[in-house]
N, C-alpha and C positions, 0 to 999 in steps of 0.2 A: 039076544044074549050078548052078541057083542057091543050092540048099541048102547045096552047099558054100561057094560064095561068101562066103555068109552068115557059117556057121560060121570062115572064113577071118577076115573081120573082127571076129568079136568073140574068136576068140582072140588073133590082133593085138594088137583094144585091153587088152583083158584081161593080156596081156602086159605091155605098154606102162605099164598101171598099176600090176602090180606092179613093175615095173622101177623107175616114180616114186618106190613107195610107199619102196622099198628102198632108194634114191637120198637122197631128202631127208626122209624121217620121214613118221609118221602125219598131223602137224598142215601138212602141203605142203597140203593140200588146201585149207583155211582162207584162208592166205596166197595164194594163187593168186584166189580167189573175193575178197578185199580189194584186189589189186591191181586186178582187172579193173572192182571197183567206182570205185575212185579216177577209173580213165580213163575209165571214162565222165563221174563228174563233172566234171571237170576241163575234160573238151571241152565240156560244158553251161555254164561260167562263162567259156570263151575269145569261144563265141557271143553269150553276153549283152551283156559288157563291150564284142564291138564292134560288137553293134547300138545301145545306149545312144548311142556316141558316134555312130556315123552318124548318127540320128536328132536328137539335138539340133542335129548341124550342119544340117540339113536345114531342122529349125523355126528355128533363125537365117535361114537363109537365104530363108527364105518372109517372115517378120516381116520384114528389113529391106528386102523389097521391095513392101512396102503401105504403111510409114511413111516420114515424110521424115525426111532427116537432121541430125544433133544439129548445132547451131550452135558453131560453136569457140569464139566467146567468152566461153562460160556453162560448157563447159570448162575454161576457164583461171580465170575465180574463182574457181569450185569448187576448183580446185587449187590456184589462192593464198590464199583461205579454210582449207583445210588446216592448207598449211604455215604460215602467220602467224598469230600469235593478235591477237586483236583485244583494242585498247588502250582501257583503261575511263579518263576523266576521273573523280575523287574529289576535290569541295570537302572543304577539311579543317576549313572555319568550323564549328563548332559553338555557341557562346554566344555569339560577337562581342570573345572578349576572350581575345588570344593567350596568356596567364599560365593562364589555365584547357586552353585546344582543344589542347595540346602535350601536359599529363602525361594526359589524358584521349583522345587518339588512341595514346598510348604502352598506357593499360588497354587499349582498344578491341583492337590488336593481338597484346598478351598473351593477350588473352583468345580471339582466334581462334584464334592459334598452339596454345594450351594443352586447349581443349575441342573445336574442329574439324579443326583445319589436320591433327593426329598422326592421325586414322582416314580421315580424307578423302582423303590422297595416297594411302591404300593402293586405292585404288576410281577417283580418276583424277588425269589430271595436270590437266585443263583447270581453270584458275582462276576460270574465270566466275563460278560457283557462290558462289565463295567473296568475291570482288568483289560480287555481289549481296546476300551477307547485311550485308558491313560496311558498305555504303552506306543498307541498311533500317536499320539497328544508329543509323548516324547522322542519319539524319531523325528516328528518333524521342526522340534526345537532343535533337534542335533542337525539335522541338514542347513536348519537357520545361520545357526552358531558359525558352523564352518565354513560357509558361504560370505557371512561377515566379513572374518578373519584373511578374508582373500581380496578383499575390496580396497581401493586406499582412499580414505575418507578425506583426504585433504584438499580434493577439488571440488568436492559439493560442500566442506564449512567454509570454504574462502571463498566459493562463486557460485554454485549452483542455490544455495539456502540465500546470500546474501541476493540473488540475482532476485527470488521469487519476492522474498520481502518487497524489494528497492519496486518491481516491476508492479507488485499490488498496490502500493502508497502510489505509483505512479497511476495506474488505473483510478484509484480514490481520489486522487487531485484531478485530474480530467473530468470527472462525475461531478465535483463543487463546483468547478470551472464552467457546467454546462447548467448546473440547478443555480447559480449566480449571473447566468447571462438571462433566464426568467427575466419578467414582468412581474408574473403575482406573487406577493412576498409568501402566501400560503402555499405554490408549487416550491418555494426554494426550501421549505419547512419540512417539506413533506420527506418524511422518509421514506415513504413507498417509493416517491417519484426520484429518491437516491441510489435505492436500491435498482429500481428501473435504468437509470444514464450507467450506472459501474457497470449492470451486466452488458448495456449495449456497445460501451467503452473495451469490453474485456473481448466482445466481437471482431468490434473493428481491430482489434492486437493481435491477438491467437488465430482470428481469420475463419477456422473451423473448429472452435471449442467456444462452448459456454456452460459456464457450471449453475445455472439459474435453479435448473430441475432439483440437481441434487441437493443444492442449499439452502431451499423455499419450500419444496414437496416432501413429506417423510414417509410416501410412500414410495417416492422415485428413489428417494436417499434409500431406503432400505433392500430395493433391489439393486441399486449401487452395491451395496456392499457384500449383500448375497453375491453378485459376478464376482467382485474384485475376489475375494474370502474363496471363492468356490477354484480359484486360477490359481491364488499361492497354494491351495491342498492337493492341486496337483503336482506344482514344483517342489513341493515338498512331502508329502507323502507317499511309499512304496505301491508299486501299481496297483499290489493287491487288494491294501488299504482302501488305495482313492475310487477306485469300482466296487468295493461295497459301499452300497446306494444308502444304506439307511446310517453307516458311520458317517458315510461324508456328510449327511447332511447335518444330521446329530451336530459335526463338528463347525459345520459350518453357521449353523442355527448362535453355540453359543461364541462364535466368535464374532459374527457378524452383531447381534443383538446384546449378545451379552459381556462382551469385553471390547469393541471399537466404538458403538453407538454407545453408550452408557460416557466413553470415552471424550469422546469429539462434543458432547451434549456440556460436557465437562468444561472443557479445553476453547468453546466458542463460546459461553458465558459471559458478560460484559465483566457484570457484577467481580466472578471468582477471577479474571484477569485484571481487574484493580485491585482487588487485593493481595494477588501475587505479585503486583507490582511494588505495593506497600510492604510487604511481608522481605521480597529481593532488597528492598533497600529501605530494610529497617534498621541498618546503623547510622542513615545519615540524622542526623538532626533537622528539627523540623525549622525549616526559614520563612520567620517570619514578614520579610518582605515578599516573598515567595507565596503567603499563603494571602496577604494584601492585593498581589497583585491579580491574583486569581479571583478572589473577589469583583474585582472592580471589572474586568475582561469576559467572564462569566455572559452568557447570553441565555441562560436558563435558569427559570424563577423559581423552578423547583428547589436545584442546588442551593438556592439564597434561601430559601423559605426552610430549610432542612438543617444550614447551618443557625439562622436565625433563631430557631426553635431551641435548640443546641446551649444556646446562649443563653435564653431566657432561662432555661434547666439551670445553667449552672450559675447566673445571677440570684434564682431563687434558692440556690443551694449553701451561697457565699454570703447572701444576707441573711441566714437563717443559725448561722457560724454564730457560740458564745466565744469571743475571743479576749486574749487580755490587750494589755495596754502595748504590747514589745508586738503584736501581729497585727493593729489595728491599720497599720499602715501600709503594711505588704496585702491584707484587704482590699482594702482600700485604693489601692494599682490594681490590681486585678480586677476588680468591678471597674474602673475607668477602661480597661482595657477592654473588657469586655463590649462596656458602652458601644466605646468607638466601632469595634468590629457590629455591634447592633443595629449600629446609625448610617454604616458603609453600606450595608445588606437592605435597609430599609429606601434608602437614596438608588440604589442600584435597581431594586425591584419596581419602583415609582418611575421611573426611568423607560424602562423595559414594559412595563403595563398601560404606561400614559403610550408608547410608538413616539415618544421624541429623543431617541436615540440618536445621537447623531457622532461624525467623525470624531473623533478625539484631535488629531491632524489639525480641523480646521476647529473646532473648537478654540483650541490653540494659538493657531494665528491670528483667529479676530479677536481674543478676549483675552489671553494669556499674557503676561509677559515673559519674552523668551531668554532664554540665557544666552550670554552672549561670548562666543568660543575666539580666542584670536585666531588673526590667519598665521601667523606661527604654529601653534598649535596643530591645527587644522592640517597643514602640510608634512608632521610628522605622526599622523595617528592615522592608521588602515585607513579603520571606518569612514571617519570625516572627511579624509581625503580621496573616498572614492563618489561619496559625494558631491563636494565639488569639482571632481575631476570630469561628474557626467554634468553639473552645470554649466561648467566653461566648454566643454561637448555641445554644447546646444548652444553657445553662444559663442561659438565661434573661436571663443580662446583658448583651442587646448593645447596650440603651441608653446603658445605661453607657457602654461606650467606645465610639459613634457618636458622645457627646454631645463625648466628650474628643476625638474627632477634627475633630468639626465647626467647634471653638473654636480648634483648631490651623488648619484651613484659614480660617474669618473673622480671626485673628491674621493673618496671613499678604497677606490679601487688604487689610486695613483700613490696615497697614503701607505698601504699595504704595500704594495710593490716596492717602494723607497725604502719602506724600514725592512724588509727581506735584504732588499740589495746592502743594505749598511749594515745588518746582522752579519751578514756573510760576511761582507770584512773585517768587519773586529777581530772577526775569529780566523782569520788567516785566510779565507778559503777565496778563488779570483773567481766570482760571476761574471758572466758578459753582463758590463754596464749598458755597452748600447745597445743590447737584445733588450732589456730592460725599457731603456730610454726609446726604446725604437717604438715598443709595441704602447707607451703613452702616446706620441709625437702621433700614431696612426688613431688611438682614442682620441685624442683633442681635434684631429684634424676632421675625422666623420663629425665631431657633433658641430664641429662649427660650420661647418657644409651642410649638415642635414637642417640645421635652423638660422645662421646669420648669412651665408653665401650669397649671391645673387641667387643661385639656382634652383635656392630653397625654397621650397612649396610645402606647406604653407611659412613665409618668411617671419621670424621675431622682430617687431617694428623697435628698433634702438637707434641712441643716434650716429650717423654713418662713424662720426670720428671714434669714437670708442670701440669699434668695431674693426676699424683700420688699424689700429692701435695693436688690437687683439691681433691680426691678421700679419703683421711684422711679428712681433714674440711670436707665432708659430711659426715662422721662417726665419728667425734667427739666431731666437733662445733653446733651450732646452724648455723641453714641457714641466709646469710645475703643480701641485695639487690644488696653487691657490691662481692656478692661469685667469681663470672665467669668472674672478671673485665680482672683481669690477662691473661686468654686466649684468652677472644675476644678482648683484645689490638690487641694482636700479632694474630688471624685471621683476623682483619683488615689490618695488617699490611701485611698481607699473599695477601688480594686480592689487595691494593693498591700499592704493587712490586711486584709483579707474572707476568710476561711476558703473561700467559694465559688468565687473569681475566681484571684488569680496564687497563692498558695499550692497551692489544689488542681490547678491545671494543671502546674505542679508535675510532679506525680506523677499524671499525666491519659496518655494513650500519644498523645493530640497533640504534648504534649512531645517523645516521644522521634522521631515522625516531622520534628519541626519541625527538629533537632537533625541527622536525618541529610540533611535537604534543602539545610541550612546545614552540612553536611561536617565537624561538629562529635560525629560519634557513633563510640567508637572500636570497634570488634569485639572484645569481649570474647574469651579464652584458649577452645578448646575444651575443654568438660570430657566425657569418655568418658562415665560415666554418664548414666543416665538422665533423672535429676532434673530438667532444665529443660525436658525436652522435653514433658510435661502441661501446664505452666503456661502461663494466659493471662492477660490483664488484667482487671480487676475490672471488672466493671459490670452493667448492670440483665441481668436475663436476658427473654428473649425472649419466654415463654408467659405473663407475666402484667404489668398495667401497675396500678401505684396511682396511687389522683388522691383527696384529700382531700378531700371535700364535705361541704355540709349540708343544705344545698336546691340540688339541679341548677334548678330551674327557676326560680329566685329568682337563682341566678345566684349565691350567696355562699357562702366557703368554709370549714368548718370541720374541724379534727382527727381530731376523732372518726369520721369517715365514710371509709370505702373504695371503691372502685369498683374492680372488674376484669373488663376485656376483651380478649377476643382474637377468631379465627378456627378454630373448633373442627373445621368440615368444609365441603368443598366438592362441589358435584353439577352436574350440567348438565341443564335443562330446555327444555324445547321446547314453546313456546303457540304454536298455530295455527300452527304451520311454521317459527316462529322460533327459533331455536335459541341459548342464550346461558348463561354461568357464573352459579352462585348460590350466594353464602358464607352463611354460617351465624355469626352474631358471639352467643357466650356471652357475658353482664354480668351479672357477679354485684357485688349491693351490700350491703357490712356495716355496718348502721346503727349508729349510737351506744350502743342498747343491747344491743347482741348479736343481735341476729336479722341473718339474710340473707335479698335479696330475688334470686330469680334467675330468666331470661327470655332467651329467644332472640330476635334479631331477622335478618329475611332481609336482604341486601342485594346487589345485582347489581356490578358495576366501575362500570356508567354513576351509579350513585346514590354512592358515592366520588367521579369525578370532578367530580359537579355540586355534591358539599357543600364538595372543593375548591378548585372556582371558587369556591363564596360566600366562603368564610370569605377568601381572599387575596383577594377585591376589597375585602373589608368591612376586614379586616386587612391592609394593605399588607409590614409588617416580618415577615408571614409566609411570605413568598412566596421567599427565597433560604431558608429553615430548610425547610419543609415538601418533601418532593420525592414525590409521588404514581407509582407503578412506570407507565411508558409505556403506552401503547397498544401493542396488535401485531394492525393488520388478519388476519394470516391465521394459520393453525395453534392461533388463540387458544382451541381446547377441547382439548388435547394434554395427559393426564396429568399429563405432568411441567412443562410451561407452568402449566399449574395451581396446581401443587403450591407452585415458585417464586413466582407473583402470589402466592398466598395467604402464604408468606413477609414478601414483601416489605409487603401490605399489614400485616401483623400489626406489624412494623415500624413503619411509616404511623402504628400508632393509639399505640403505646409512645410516640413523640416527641411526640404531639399531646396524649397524657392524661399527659405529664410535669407532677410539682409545678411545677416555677419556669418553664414553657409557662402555666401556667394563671394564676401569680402575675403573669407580663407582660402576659398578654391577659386581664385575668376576663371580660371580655364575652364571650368566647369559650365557655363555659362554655352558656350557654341552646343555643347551635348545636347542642355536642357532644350534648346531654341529648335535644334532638330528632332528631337523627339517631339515638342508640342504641337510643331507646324502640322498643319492640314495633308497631309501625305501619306502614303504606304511608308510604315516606318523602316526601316531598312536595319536588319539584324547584325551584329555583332557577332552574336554566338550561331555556330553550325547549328541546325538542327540533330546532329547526333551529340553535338555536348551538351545539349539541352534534355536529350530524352534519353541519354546513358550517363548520371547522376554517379549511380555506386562506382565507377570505373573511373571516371576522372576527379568528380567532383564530389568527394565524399561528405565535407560540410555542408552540404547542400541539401541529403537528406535529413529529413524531420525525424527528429530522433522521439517526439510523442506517440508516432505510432509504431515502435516495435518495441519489442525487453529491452530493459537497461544492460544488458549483457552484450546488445548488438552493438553498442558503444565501442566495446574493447578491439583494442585493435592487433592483431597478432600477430603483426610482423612488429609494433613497436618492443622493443627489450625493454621493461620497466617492471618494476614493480606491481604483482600482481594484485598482491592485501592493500598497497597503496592506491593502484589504478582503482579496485571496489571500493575503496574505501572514499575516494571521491566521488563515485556516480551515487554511492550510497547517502552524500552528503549533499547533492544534488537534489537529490530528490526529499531528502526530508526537509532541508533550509532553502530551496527551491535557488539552488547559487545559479542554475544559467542564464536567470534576467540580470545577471550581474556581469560588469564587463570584464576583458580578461584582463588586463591588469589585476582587479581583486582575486579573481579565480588563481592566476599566477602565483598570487601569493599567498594564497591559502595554501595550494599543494607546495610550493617551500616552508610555509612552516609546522604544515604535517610533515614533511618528508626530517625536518628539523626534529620535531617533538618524536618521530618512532627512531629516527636515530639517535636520540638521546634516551630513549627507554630502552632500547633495544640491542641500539648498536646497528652492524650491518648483517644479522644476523637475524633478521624480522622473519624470512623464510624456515629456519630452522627453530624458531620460537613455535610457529603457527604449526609444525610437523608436530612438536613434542607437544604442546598442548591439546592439539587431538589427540595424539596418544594417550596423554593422561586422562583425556574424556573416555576412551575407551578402554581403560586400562580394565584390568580385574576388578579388583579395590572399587572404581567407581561405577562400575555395571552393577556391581554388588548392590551398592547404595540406591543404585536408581531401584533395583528390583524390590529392597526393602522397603523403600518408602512407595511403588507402589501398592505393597502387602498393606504395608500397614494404614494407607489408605482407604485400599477397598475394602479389608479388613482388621480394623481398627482389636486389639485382645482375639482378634482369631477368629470375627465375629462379623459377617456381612453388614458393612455400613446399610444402611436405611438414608433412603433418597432426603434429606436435607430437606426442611421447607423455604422458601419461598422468604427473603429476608425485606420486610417492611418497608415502604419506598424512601421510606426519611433517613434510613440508615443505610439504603442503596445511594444516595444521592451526598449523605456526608462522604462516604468510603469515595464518590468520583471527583470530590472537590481534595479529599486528602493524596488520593492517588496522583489530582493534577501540580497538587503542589509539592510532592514529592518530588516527581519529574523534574518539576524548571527547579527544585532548589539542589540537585544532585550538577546542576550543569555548572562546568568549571568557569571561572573568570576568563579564563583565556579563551575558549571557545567567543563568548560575547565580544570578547578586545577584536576576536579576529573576524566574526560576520557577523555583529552588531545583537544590540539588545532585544531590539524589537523584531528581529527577523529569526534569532533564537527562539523566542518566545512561542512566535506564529510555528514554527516546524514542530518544537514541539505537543503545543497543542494540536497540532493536523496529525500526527500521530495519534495523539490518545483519542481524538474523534473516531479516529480509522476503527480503531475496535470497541466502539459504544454501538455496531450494530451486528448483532448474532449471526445472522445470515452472511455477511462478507468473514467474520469470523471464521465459518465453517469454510468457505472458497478457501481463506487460506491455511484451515488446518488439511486438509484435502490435497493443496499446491505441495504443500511438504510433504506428506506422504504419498503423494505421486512421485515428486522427484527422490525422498528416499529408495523408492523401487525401483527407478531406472538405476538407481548408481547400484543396488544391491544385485540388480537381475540384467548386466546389460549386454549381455547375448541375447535374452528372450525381447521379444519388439513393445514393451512394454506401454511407449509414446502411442503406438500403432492403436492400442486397446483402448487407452484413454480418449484419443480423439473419435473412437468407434461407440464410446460409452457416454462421454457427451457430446457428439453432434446432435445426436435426437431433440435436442432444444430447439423450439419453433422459432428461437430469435438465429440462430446458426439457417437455420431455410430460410428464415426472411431476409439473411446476409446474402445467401445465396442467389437468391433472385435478384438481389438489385446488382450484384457483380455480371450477372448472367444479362440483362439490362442495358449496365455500363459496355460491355462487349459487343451487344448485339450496336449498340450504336456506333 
């Protein structure tokens, strides 16, 4: 019974599923077993969701019956806290002085709008934040401000700003100096390898600073400016301010990125610095000899190819002109004009592309005809007369015409004095006559003693009787202005027929430099070949020196004898740890009757310097002719440092064993004999006056390796704006190769020209005129225009594109010619044409490269912070911030080197 049962239901279900299977397919079975999974889940997640919420309600309701309950009225702030934003008060004083706090709260708001305000609304609306930084923003103007106002500006615009300039141009000359001692004309080209000598140049100066990093890397630069940026926000910001970490940075972010670097990117521009240079002196008129000669001088074919194009433009624009009969002619010049400047530009680039560029100088002497200046002339004009005054320098005659100057300056002087003394008596009043007559009678008497005396060294060769002559009337006459007329006729007459003196200067290549300094040398035609490009000027050559003797140690000179010396090789030895150069001086002597005596003798630098101490104490008239090659504390055993001194001294002995050198000085002659003999030379100078320089012998240091400030000397009382203002002129018209006679009279006729603009009141000028740089009124001005810079209608400038190279390249031929035509006449009368010319183009080179640009916008705002901040050790931070430079370590080891030897 059960079995059937059994049997019953599984045929049944059996049935049943086939019936399913038959009904809705194979995969029914699938879907059935998904559905029934569903509802189970399903009723697992109805359970959850509402035990969750019973149970929270549950734990509410237990919590709020063990706590008491919230107070309504800490509800309602909270909820008017909300809704209301809270109203910040903002003093808007900044300086004290409404004409400044107005355009400077106008930056202040630009500047949040433009760096903050545009990402900051996307993150939230509350403006607290923003409230918060412009209020930090302005306390720390107001500590700026007043920090100013405490400072006195007057010795960083008169020495510390002038010093950095003068000291960078001096760096940048030292760098051409060293890319022009090259061999391959492609190293001297190379600006990398300029940038390379300035930074190593700026080593050897500063010692332990080098700003290579920051000026060349703009990753180094920008953590530069994060430290600098992050140290003013402490001097200037309230503590609480400067330890919130995400203000400061915030602050520091757009000061550093977004108003200094934006800045300096600005300000170190070749491009935007020529045409601030154009723009500063766009009232002069444009000089057209000025823009000729820039032309012709020009050593960059781009500049030509820029102006030339220029040209074609505006010929194709002049012949294209319908014009009447009354303009056909003023055309008509204008196109000729044009030509010519097309045919300059085309000759000058042909020049420069062919590599047969050559002197101008000799050009000139061998092809040229020169103009020809009298020696009248000559002896009352600076220029001219400083160059013959170094010709007769080297040729022995400067007696000569010191004597004839010195008679023109006692004329001059004795003139003055006589009509004083006869003013005064007309007018009733009793001068001492013979105080008067006393202090001529003591003038006539030095000059006749320092040149016709017997005693006189070097003596003015006249003839005795006119000299005797002379020598009664000062022992028995009264002195008179025309006492000396009689001899200096005939020393004039001596140097204007002397085959030595004005004839051979002549045709001396002093001449023809003196000619282009005086703007009087015209540029000879280029000729294609080759011809002129071997030719040089005549004179001694270099590897051998004659000197005429008979007995060197008797001191007397005879024909018959020769002497020849030079510098045949150099080695470096080391005694007892000391390490130092040692020259090798061959003297060969060919006696009267034919034999030769020949002999080595050793000599170190230090035994040159100390035989050229004796001989210029012993000889005074030696000391502007003689020039002994520098000292150079370090790198001084460096092959080619070598090679150069030994040059240079070989030099040294050619001038010194000159014939008419030995004819001016014969006492000179025992010196020479003992110093070249085969011997231990035997010193003159102590060893402590030789290696303590700063203490006795202050001309002695090399003033190329330290600041132009180190110059100044502070026990002298002088004029301070005067004193910079000649080192400042030093260094751009490069006056220390000039002797001092010229330098003398340059600083008399600056010291003339600011006393006639000025009065004696230069000091009190130079106060008020900082003042009025930082007066109200002009802080004002400066602030507005840089508003209206960065933003121009209120409205963030957009970074400027990139201006065309052709019109980069006309704006630096306009900028050069602006330059040399703003420079006054007198400047040229007083240190010549061609040496004006040269300073100022070394300047406008100086910033045709971005990178030295940035060095010295950097220089100034370093030294603006010390004079702003100089309790805090600000120098201390700078040289902590760039010693990091690998060439300041490579300095370091070779000093550590030099020592250890």
């Amino acid at each position: 019974m059960f079995a059937e049962a059994s049997l019953s239901v599984w045929g049944w279900g059996g049935l049943g599923v086939v019936l399913f299977l038959i009904s809705f397919g194979p995969f029914a079975i699938f879907y059935l077993a998904f559905y029934i999974l569903c509802f189970i889940g399903g009723g697992f997640v109805v359970l959850l969701l509402f035990g969750k919420t019973n149970s929270e309600k549950h734990l509410e309701r237990c919590e709020h019956s063990y706590l008491p309950s919230t107070q309504t009225a800490i509800l309602k702030v909270s909820e008017e806290m909300k809704s209301e934003s809270k109203p910040i008060k903002i003093d808007r004083r900044l300086t004290g002085s409404n004409i400044i706090d107005e355009p400077l709260q106008q930056v202040i708001q630009f500047a949040l709008r433009d760096y903050i305000q545009y990402w900051y609304y996307t993150l939230s609306d509350d403006e607290t934040f923003l409230l918060e930084i412009r209020q930090t923003v302005q306390n720390a103007l107001v500590q700026f401000s007043t920090r100013s106002k405490e400072v006195d500006w007057q010795p960083y615009f008169t020495t510390r700003l002038v010093d950095d300039f003068a000291t960078h141009l001096r760096v940048f000359r030292k760098a051409q100096e060293r890319l022009n001692e090259r061999e391959d004309p492609k190293q001297r080209d190379d600006p990398e390898e300029l940038l390379d000598s300035f930074f190593e140049a700026e080593v050897e100066m500063e010692r332990n600073i080098c700003r290579d990093m920051v000026c060349m890397s703009r990753k180094d630069e920008e953590g530069y400016l994060r430290d600098l940026c992050e140290v003013l926000l402490y001097l200037l910001l309230p503590s609480g301010d400067f330890h919130n970490k995400n203000m400061r940075y915030f602050l520091r972010e757009v000061l550093a990125r977004g108003v200094l670097l934006p800045l300096i990117n600005q300000l170190s521009d070749p491009d935007y610095i020529n045409q601030f240079v154009i723009w500063m002196i766009r009232d002069s008129s444009c000089n057209y000899e000025a823009f000729m000669n820039i032309l012709k001088l020009t050593d960059k074919p781009p500049e030509l190819e820029a102006v030339k194009d220029r040209v074609l433009e505006e010929l194709q624009h002049l012949r294209s002109l319908d014009t009447g009969a009354d303009d056909i002619n003023i055309i008509k010049n204008q196109i000729n004009s044009l030509l010519f400047v097309k045919k300059v530009c085309e000759t000058r680039i042909q020049r420069l592309q062919s590599g047969k560029e050559v002197d101008a100088l000799k050009l000139a002497a061998n092809f040229g005809k020169l103009c020809v200046i009298p020696l009248e002339h000559i002896l009352v004009h600076n220029i001219a007369l400083q160059f013959f005054m170094d010709y007769m320098q080297h040729m022995g005659g400067q007696a000569v015409l010191f004597f004839w100057l010195t008679v023109e300056g006692y004329r001059v002087t004795a003139q003055q004095q006589l009509e004083v003394l006869h003013s005064s008596q007309r007018d009733g009043k009793k001068p001492s006559s013979q105080t008067t007559k006393g202090l001529l009678r003591a003038a006539a008497v030095g000059v006749y003693d320092q040149y016709l005396s017997e005693k006189a060294s070097p003596r003015v060769e006249v003839d005795e009787a006119s000299v005797t002559r002379l020598a009664q009337k000062l022992s028995k006459e009264d002195p008179t202005p025309e006492i000396f007329d009689e001899i200096q006729r005939k020393v004039y007459d001596m140097m204007l027929r002397d085959e030595r003196y004005y004839p051979s200067f002549r045709q001396h290549p002093l001449y023809v430099r003196m000619l282009a300094e005086l703007d009087m040398l015209k540029e000879p035609s280029f000729r294609g070949s080759d011809d002129g490009d071997g030719e040089s000027f005549n004179g001694s050559p270099t590897g051998s020196i004659n000197l005429s003797l008979d007995d060197l140690s008797s001191g007397s000179v005879d024909e018959s004898a020769q002497l020849h010396a030079f510098i045949s090789d150099t080695g470096v030895c080391n005694d007892h740890g000391k390490t130092y150069a040692l020259y090798t001086v061959t003297v060969i002597r060919k006696n009267s009757d034919g034999s030769e005596d020949i002999w080595k003798t050793y000599r170190r630098y230090s035994d040159f310097h100390d035989f050229h101490m004796r001989i210029t104490e012993q000889f005074e008239s030696l000391g502007p002719i003689l020039k002994l090659p520098g000292k150079k504390t370090f790198n001084n055993m460096d092959r080619e440092f070598l090679e150069k001194r030994k040059k240079d001294l070989n030099s040294y002995l050619q001038l010194l064993l000159n014939p008419e050198m030995v004819k001016a000085c014969p006492m000179l002659i025992p010196y020479v004999y003992d110093f070249l003999e085969n011997k231990a030379y035997s010193k003159g100078k102590g060893d402590f006056a030789r290696k303590v320089p700063p203490l006795i012998q202050k001309s002695d240091i090399d003033p190329e390796h330290c600041r132009v400030s180190a110059q100044l000397d502070d026990n002298v009382d002088d004029n301070i704006p005067l004193r910079v203002m000649l080192l400042l002129m030093d260094e751009v018209f490069d006056l220390k190769e000039r002797n001092q006679w010229l330098r003398r009279n340059i600083k008399n006729l600056l010291q003339q020209l600011i006393k006639a603009t000025y009065g004696d009141t230069i000091n009190r000028k130079i106060v008020d005129h900082v003042e009025y740089m930082t007066s109200p009124e002009q802080v004002s001005d400066y602030v507005k225009r840089f508003r209206d810079s960065y933003w121009p209608n209120g409205i963030l400038a957009e970074t400027p594109p990139r201006r065309d190279k052709s019109l980069r390249m006309r704006t630096r031929v306009a900028a050069k010619t602006t330059l040399l035509g703003i420079m006054p006449d007198e400047l040229k009368h007083i240190i010549g044409a061609d040496t004006t010319r040269k300073g100022i183009l070394r300047v406008f080179d100086m910033f045709q490269h971005q990178s030295l640009n940035r060095r010295l916008v950097y220089v100034f705002l370093e030294g603006f912070l010390e004079t702003l901040f100089p309790q805090y050790k600000f120098s201390d931070l700078f040289v902590k911030l760039h010693s990091r430079s690998p060439r300041v370590l490579k300095y370091s080891l070779k000093l550590r080197s030099l020592h250890k030897r």
